[in-house]
N, C-alpha and C positions, 0 to 999 in steps of 0.2 A: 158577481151579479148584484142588481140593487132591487130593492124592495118598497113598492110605497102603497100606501093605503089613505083611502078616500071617507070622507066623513060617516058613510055609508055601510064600510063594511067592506067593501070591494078590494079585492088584491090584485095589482099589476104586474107583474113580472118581466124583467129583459136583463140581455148580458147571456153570460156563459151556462149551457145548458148541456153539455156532454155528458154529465152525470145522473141525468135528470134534475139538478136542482130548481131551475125551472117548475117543474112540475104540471107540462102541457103534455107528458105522454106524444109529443108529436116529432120524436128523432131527431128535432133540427140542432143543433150546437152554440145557435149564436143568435139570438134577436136584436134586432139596434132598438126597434119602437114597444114600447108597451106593451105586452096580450096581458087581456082579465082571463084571471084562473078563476075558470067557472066552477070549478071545483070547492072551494073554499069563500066566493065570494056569495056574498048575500047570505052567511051563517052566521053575523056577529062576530067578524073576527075581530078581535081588539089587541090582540097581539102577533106580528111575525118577525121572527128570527132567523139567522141562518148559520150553520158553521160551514167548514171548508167546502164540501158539497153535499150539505143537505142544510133541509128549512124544515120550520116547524109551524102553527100558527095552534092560538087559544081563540075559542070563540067566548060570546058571555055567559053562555051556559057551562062553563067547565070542558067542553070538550076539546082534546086533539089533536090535531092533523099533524101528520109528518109528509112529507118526501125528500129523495134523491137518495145521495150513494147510502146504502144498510150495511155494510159488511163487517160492523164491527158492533152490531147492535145498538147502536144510537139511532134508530126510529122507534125506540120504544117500543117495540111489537114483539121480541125474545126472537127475532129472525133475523140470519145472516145473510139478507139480499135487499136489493134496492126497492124504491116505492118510484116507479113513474110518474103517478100522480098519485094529487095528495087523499092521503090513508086516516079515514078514524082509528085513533088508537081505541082499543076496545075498553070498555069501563074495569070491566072485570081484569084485565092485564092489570089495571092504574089498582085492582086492590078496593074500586067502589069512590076512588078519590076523587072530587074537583078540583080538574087545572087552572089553579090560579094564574101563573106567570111560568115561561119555558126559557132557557137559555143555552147554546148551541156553543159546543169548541170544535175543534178539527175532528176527531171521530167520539166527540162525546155530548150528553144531554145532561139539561139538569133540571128538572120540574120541580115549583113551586105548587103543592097542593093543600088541599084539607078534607076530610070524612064530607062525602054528600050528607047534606040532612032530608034529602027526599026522599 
């Protein structure tokens, strides 16, 4: 699947979605055109990622988001199950951190953080 993002904030999503990696919650397995995940779009995202089947995105607040396949804990949530759509990770999981930058391999994550100073 491919990933683009708009000056804005907004995330598109298309391609393969069996997994959920998509992250529209809506079953289907394949989009040819674009859908805005409204889930994630218009929060500042300034970053998205994906690995084999799952995505991530950071917004500019330090927060976030995962979906698709879970089952080996790479949604960063301490849970062995998928995210349809996309999931705040909770602050208090991240330790009180700000997600600076996220990067995604086949069943693994790796966050870029630092101590909130809020």
């Amino acid at each position: 699947s491919d990933r683009s993002r708009t000056g804005t904030g907004d995330v598109y999503v298309f391609g393969r979605g069996d997994s959920n990696q998509l992250g529209l919650g809506d079953g289907v397995d394949l989009h040819a055109a674009p859908k805005l995940l409204a889930a994630v779009s218009g929060k500042g995202a300034h970053k998205v990622c994906c690995g084999s089947n799952q995505c991530a995105a950071v917004t500019d607040t330090g927060d976030l988001f995962t979906w698709g396949f879970g089952e080996m804990y790479q949604l960063c949530n301490g849970k062995m199950q998928d995210n349809k759509t996309p999931t705040l990770v909770a602050s208090e999981f991240l330790g009180g951190l700000r997600v600076l930058d996220v990067g995604m391999g086949g069943q693994h994550t790796v966050v870029l953080a630092r101590p909130d100073d809020n």
